[in-house]
C-alpha positions as CSV (number, residue, x, y, z in Angstrom):
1,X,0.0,0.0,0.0
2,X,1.3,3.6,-0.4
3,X,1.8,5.3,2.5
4,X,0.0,8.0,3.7
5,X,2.0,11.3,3.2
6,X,5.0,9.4,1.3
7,X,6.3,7.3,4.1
8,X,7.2,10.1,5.6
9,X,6.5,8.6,9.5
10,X,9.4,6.8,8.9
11,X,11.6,9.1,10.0
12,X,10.2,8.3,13.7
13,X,12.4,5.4,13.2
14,X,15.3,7.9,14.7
15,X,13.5,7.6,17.5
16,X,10.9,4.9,17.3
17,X,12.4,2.0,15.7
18,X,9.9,-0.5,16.9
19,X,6.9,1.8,17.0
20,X,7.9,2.5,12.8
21,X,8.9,-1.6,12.5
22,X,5.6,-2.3,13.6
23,X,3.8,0.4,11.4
24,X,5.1,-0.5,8.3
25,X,5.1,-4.4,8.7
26,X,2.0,-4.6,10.9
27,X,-0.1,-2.1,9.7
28,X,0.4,-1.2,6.0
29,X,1.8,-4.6,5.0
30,X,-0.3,-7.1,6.8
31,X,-3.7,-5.0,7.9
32,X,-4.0,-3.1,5.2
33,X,-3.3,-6.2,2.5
34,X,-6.1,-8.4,3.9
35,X,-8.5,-9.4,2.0
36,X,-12.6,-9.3,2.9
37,X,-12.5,-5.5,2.5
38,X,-11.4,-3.3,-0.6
39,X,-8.5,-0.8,-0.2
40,X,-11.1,1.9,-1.1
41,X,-13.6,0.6,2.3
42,X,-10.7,0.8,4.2
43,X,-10.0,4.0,3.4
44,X,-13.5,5.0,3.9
45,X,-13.3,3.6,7.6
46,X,-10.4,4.9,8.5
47,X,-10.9,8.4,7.2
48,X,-14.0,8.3,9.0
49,X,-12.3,7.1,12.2
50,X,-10.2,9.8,12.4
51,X,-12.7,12.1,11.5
52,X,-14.4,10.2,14.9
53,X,-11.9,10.6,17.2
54,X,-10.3,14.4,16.2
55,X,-7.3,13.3,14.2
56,X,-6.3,16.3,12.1
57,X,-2.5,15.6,11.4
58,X,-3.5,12.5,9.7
59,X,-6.7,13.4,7.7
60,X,-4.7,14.9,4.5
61,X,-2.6,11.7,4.4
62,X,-5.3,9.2,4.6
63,X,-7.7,11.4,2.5
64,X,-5.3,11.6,-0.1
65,X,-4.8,7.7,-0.1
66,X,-8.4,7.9,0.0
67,X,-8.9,9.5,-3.5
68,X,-6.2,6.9,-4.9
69,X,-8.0,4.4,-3.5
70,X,-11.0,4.5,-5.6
71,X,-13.3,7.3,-3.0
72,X,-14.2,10.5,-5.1
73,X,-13.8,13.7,-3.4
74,X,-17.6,14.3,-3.6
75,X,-17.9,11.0,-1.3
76,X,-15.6,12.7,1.2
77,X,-17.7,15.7,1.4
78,X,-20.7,13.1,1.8
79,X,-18.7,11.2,4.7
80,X,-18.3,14.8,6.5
81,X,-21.4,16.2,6.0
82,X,-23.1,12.5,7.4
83,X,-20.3,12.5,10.1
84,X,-20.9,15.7,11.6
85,X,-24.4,14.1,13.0
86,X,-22.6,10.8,14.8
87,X,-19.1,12.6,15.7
88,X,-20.3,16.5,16.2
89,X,-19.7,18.8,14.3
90,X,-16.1,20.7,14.9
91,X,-14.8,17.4,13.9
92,X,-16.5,18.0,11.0
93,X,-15.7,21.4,10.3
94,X,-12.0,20.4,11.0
95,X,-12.5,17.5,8.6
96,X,-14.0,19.8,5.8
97,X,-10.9,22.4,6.3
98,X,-8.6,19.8,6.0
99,X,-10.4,18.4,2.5
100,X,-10.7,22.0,1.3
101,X,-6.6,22.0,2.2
102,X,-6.4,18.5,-0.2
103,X,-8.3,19.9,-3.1
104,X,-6.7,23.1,-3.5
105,X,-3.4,21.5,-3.1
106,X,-4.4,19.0,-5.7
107,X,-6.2,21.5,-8.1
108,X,-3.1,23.6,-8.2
109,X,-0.8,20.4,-9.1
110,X,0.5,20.0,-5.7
111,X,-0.6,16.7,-5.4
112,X,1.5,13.6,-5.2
């Protein structure tokens, strides 16, 4: 899987060694490879997971792998808007800011 923001947590391996060991063998090579869900619904999930629990530093990241995942950005405008009811709504609004963030980015060829 392609890492959210490049890879770029593995530079906590300066620090972390194990914590970045574990995140890149546990998490993107064996959680994230399994089969019974798509790469796109797991995006979805764990977009809307950090959207749950207030996780702004990693919303661009996994939004991003979101969109190259197979989600359309009008399906994470969709996942807000529904979200802001179950997860209230300054996680929302932080959530939206962030997209807005991606899609400007993206629309002036800053993605990737």
């Amino acid at each position: 899987m392609k890492r959210p923001y490049g890879g770029k947590g593995a530079e906590l391996a300066r620090v972390a060694p194990d914590f970045n060991a574990y995140t890149q063998s546990i998490l993107y090579e064996d959680l994230w490879e399994r089969g019974g869900l798509s790469r796109r619904d797991r995006s979805m999930i764990t977009i809307a997971a950090l959207i749950a629990m207030h996780r702004p530093d990693q919303m661009i990241g996994h939004m991003q792998t979101g969109l190259e995942n197979g989600v359309t950005r009008e399906e994470l405008g969709e996942m807000i808007a529904h979200l802001a009811f179950y997860t209230s709504w300054p996680n929302a609004g932080v959530a939206a800011r962030k997209l807005l963030r991606l899609t400007e980015q993206l629309d002036a060829g800053g993605g990737d």
